[in-house]
C-alpha positions as semicolon CSV with decimal commas, in nm:
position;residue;x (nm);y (nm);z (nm)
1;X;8,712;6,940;12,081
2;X;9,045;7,111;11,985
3;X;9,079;7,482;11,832
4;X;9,315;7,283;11,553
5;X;9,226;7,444;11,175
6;X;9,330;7,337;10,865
7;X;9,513;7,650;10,862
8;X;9,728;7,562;11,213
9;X;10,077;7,489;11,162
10;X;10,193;7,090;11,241
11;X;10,522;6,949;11,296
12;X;10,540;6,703;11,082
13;X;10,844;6,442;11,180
14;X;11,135;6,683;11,048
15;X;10,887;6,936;10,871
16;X;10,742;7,215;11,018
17;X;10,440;7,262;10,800
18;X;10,239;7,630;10,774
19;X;9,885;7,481;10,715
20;X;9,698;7,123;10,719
21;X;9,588;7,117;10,398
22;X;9,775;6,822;10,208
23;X;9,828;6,780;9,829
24;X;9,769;6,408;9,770
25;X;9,927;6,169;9,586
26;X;9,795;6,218;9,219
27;X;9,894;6,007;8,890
28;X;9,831;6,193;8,624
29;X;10,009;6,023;8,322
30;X;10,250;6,314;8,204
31;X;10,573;6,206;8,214
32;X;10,862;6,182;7,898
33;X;10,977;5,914;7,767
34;X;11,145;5,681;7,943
35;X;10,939;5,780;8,318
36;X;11,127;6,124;8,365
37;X;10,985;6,404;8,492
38;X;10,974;6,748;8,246
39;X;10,970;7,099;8,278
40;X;10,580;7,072;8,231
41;X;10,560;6,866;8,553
42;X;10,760;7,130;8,758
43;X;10,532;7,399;8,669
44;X;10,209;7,175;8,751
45;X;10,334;7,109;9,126
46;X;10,520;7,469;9,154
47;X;10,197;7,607;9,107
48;X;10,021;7,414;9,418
49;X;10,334;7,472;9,669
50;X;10,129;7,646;9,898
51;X;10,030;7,276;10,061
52;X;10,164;7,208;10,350
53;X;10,328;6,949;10,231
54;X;10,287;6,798;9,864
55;X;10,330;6,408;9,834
56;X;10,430;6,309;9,482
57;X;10,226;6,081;9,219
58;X;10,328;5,754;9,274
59;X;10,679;5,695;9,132
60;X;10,816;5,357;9,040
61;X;11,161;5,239;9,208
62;X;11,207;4,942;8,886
63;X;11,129;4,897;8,571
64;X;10,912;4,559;8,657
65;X;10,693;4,872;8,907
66;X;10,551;4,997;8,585
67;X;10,152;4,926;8,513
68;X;10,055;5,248;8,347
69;X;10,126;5,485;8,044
70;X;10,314;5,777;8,106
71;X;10,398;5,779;8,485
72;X;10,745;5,877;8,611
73;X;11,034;5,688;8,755
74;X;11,305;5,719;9,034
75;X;11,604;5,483;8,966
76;X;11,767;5,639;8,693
77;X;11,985;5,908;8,659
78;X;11,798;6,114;8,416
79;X;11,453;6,028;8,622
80;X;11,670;6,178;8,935
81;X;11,723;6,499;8,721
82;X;11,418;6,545;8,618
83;X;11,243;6,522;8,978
84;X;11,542;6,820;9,017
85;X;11,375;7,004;8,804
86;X;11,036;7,000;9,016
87;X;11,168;6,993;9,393
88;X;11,380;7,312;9,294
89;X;11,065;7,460;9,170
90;X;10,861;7,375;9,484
91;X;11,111;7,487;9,731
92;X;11,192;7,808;9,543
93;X;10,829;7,895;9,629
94;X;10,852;7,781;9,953
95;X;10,675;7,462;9,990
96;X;10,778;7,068;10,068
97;X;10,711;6,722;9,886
98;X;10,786;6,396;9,969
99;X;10,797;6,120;9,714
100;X;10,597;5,868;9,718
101;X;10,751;5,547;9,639
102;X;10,600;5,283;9,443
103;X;10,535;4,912;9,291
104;X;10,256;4,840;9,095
105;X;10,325;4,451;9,128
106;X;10,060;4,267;8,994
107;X;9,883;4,533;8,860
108;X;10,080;4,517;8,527
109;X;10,071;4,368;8,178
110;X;10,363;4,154;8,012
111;X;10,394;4,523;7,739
112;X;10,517;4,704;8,060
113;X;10,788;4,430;8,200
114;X;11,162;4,364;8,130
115;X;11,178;4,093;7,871
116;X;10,801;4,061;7,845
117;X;10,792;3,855;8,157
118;X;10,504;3,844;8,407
119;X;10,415;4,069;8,660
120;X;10,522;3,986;8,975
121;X;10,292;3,968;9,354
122;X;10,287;3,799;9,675
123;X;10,061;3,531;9,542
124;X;9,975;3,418;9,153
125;X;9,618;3,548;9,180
126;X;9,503;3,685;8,836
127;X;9,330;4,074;8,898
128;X;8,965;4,072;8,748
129;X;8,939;4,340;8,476
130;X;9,183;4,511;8,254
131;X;9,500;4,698;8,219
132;X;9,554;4,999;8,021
133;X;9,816;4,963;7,790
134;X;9,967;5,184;7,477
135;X;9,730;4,958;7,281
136;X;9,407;5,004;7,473
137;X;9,263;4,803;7,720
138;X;9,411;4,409;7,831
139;X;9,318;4,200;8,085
140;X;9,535;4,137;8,323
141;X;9,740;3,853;8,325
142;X;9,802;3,594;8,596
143;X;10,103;3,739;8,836
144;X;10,425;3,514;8,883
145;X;10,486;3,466;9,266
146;X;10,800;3,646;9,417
147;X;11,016;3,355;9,495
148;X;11,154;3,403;9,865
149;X;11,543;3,469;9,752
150;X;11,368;3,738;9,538
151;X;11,233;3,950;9,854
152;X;11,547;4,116;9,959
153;X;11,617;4,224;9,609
154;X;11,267;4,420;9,560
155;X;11,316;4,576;9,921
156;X;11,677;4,644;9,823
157;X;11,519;4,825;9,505
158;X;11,267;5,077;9,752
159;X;11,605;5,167;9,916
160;X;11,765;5,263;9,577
161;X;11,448;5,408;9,488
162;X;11,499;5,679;9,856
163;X;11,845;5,723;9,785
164;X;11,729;5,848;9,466
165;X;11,481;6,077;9,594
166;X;11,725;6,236;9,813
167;X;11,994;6,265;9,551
168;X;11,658;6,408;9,347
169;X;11,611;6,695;9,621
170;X;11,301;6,583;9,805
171;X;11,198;6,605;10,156
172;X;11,124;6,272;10,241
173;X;10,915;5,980;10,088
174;X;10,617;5,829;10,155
175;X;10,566;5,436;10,062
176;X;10,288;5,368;9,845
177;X;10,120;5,079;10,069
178;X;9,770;5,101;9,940
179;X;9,566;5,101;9,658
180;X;9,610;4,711;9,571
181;X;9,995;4,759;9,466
182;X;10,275;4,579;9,605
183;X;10,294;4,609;9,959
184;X;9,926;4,579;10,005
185;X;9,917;4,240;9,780
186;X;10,144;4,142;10,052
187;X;9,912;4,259;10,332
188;X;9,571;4,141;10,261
189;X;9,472;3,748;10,240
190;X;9,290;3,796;9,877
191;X;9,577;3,817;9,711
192;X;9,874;3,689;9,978
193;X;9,855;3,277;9,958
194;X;10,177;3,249;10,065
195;X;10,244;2,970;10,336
196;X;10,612;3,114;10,385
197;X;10,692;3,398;10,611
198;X;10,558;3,636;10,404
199;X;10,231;3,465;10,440
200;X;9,977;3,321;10,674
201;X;9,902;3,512;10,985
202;X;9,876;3,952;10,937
203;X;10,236;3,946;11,126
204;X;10,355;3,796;10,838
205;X;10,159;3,937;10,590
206;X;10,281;4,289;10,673
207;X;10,674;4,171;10,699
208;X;10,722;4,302;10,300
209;X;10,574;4,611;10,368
210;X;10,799;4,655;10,740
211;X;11,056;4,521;10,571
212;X;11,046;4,794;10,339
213;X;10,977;5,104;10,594
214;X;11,246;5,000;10,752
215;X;11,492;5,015;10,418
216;X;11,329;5,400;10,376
217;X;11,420;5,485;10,721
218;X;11,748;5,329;10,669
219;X;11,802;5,618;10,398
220;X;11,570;5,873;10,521
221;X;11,542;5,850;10,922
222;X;11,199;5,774;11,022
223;X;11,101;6,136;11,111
224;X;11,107;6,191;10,714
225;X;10,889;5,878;10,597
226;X;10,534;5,865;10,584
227;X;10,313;5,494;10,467
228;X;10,017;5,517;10,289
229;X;9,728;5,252;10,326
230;X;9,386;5,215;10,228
231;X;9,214;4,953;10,448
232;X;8,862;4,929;10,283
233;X;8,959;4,974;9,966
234;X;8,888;4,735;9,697
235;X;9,060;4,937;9,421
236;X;9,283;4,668;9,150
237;X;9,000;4,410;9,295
238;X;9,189;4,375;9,641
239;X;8,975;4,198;9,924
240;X;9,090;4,100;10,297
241;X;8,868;3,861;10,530
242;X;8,921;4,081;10,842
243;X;9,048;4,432;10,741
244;X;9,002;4,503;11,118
245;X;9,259;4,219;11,217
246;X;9,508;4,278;10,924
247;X;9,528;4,646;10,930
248;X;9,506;4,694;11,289
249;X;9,806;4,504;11,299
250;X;9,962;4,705;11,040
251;X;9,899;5,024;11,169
252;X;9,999;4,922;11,558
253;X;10,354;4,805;11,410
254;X;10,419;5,123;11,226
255;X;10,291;5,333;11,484
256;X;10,610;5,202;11,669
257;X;10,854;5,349;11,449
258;X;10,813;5,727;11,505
259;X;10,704;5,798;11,136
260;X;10,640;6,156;11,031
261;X;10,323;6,035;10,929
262;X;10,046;5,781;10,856
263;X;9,807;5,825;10,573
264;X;9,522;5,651;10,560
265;X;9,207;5,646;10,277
266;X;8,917;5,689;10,354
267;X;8,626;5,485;10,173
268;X;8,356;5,731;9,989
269;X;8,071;5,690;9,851
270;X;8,192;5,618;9,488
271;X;8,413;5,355;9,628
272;X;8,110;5,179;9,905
273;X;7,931;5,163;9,554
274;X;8,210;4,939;9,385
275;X;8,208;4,731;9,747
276;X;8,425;4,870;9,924
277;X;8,417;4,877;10,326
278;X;8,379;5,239;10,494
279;X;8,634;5,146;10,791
280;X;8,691;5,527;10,954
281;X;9,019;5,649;11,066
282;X;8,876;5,705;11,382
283;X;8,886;5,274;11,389
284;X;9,273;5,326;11,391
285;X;9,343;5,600;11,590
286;X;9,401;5,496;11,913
287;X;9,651;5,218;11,746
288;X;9,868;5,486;11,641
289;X;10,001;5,823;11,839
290;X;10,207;5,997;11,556
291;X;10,091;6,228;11,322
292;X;9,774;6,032;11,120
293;X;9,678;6,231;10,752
294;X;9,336;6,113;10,625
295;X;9,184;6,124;10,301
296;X;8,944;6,029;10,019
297;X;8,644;6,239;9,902
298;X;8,736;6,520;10,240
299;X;8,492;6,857;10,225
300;X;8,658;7,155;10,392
301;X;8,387;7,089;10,670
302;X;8,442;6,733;10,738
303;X;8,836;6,840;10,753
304;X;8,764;7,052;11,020
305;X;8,559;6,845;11,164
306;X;8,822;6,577;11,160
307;X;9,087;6,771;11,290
308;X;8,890;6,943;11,613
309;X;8,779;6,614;11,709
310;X;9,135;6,467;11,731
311;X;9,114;6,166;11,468
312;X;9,391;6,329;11,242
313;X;9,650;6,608;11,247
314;X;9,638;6,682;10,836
315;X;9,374;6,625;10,542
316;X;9,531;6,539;10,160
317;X;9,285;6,671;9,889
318;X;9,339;6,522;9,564
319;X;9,074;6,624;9,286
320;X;9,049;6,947;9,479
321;X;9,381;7,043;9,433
322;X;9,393;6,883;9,082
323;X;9,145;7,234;8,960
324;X;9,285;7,446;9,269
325;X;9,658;7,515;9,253
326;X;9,561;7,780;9,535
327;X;9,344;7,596;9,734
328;X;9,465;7,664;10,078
329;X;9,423;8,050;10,005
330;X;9,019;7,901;9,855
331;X;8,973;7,724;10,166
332;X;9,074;8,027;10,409
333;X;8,910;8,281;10,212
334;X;8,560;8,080;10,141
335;X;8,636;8,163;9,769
336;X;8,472;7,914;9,545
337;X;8,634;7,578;9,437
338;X;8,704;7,572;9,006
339;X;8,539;7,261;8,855
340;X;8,764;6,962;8,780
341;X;8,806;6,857;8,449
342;X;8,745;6,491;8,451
343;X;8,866;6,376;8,070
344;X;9,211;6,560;8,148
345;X;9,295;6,398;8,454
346;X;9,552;6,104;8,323
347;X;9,643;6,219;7,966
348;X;9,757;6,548;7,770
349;X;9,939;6,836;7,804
350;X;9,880;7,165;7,969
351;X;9,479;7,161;7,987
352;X;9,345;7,011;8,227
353;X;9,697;6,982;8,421
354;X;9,855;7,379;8,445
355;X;9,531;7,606;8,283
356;X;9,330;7,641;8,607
357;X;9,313;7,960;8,739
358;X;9,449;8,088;9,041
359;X;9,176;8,353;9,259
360;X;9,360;8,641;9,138
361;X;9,303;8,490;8,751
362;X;8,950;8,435;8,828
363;X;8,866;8,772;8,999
364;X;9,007;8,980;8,688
């Protein structure tokens, strides 16, 4: 066992990071009009810039990325200004966020898409269950295939999407690869029937989402990009027939690339009980020598145990830093942990989102 903390400092690609304690990726359903980030927004992840590094909510790079209410953008100009607004705030306290880039693909409703038209996805397979959209909950609708000469132009849209993101003052960007969007449509043979060479075998299942690191390092450099993956999830009703095989292969090919980082998701309990697979990082840790971040569900304990055993260099917390703007300074000082407030966490204003109190708030 190591003497690594969550409190060690870790060089992470390009960063140099002061603690291990991640802010993860975090929709939360609070941007203005028209997917730009607000002053509102800026104070929310000012307030948490103690992370060692903070990774953005996911952020569409198109309009046809869009499957939710209220979540932000990064292709237009006014989207780049208002992500201004929060990376100035961050690294005027200090602290470093990444982007992280995304496409919902499939996971969409006609409401949300240019024209009306269909969601778009590796394969036409139709999600089971429903969409949210400003008029309550759809189902979804049957996806239209990418067509081959189509590929390039998505790709080419994730490398307007980093240029953005740089132009927007971030520190690098991490591609959304999990979860059931895009790139993981691509991956996994539930929802990839291609017979192309996108399709098929996992070498050619993972070409989008290669294809696509490979446009962010283009912009970025590969010591500033980070993937995120999630190989047992089942989240947007996303299934695999060897998760070992597919992602294995997935995470040996990026681990070739000199990322700053991969980030993998963990299965918990909640998510075993929906059927997903508990596949630990510890399965793909010998396939990849960079810097591996884990998550999903993490107690300060199990961090620590993670990290002195070697299986990853960093920890994201997500609900935990949702009701803990402070919660590096929690987690060093054994101070207690404020109670999330589930019915505020992808809606409203400032409850819920900027009210929790910091230790010094709490102690007076």
């Amino acid at each position: 066992m190591s003497d690594v903390t969550l409190f060690s400092p870790l060089q992470l690609g390009a960063l140099r990071l002061p603690n291990r304690v991640l802010m993860a990726p975090l929709t939360r359903c609070r941007a203005s009009a028209g997917g730009v980030p607000n002053t509102l927004n800026a104070t929310y992840y000012e307030q948490r810039s103690t992370a060692g590094l903070i990774i953005s909510e996911a952020t569409q790079v198109s309009p046809r990325g869009i499957g939710y209410p209220g979540t932000p953008g990064i292709y237009t100009d006014d989207q780049i200004a208002g992500w201004k607004l929060v990376t100035d705030a961050v690294h005027a306290k200090g602290g470093r966020i990444f982007a992280q880039l995304w496409h919902v693909g499939r996971a969409s409703h006609t409401v949300y898409q240019p024209n009306g038209d269909l969601p778009v996805s590796a394969s036409a397979v139709q999600p089971m269950g429903k969409v949210m959209t400003p008029t309550g909950p759809q189902p979804y609708p049957t996806p239209r295939a990418l067509e081959l000469s189509e590929i390039p132009g998505v790709i080419a849209e994730f490398h307007h999407g980093a240029k953005a993101a740089k132009l927007a003052g971030f520190d690098g960007v991490e591609l959304h690869g999990a979860n059931g969007y895009l790139p993981d449509q691509f991956l996994r043979d539930g929802t990839n029937k291609r017979t192309d060479a996108y399709g098929g075998p996992p070498q050619n299942r993972a070409r989008f989402m290669l294809e696509t690191v490979a446009a962010l390092i283009d912009v970025w450099g590969a010591d500033r990009v980070g993937v995120r993956l999630s190989p047992g999830g089942v989240f947007n009703n996303m299934s695999d027939s060897n998760s070992e095989a597919t992602f294995g292969y997935a995470v040996t090919a990026l681990g070739k690339l000199g990322l700053a980082y991969l980030h993998l998701v963990e299965a918990n309990a909640s998510d075993i009980a929906h059927g997903a697979r508990y596949i630990p990082a510890s399965y793909f840790r010998p396939m990849f020598e960079g810097n591996l971040v884990v998550n999903g569900g993490f107690t300060f304990d199990k961090a620590q145990e993670y990290l002195a055993n070697g299986i990853a260099d960093a920890v994201a917390f997500g609900v935990a830093f949702i009701a803990n703007p402070d919660l590096p300074e929690r987690f060093r000082t054994n101070a207690p942990l404020n109670a999330p407030d589930a019915t505020s966490f992808y809606a409203g204003g400032e409850k819920g989102y900027t009210d929790y109190p910091f230790l010094e708030a709490s102690a007076s």
